[in-house]
N, C-alpha and C positions, 0 to 999 in steps of 0.2 A: 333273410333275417333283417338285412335295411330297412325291409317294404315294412314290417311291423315297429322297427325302430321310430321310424318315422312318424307311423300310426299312434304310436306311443306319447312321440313327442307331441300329433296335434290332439290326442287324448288329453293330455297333461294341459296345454292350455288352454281346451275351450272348457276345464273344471275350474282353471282359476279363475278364467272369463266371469264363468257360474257363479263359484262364490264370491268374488268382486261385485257381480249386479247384485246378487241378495245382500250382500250389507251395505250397502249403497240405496237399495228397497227400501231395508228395516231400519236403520241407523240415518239415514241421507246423506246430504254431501258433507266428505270430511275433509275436504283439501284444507279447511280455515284452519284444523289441526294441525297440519302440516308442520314438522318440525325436520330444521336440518339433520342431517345423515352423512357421516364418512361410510367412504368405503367400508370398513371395517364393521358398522352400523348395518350395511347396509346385504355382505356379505354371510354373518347372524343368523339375521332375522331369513334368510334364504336356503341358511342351513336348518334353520329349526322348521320351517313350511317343510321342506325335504324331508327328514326324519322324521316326521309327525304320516308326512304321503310313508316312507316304508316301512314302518311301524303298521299302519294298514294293511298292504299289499303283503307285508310276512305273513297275516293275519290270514287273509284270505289265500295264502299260499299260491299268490302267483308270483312266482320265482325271474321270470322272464323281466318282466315291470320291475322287479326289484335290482335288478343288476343296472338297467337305466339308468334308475336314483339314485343307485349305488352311486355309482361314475359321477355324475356331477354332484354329489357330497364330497366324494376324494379332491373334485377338481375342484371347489372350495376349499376344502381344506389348504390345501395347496397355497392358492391363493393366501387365505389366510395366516398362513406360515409365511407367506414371504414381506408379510407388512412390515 
């Protein structure tokens, strides 16, 4: 069950790789937007990527992938709670 955790996890980031280069394609560089960020800011917008990914993955009924996401929502939250 690690070995797929894991697959999981490098799943998960060569998608946000993915969608990072394509708006970065279509839109180009946005760093001159760049606006500071608390923690709080920045822990969010991390929750709502997450929720938007299991929202999906319910969809498509893969349950395994969703208990992942699950976890690190809770562990934001968490986080979140303790600001």
């Amino acid at each position: 069950m690690d070995n797929r955790l894991n697959e999981l996890e490098q799943y998960i980031e060569q998608l946000t790789e993915l969608v990072f280069k394509r708006i970065m394609d279509r839109y180009g560089d946005i760093y001159p937007l760049k606006f500071p960020q608390d923690e709080e800011e920045i822990l969010l917008s991390e929750l709502a990527r997450l929720s938007t990914i299991l929202n999906i993955l319910e969809e498509r009924e893969d349950f395994e992938k969703c208990m992942v996401v699950k976890k690190r929502i809770e562990n934001i939250e968490t986080r979140l709670n303790s600001l």
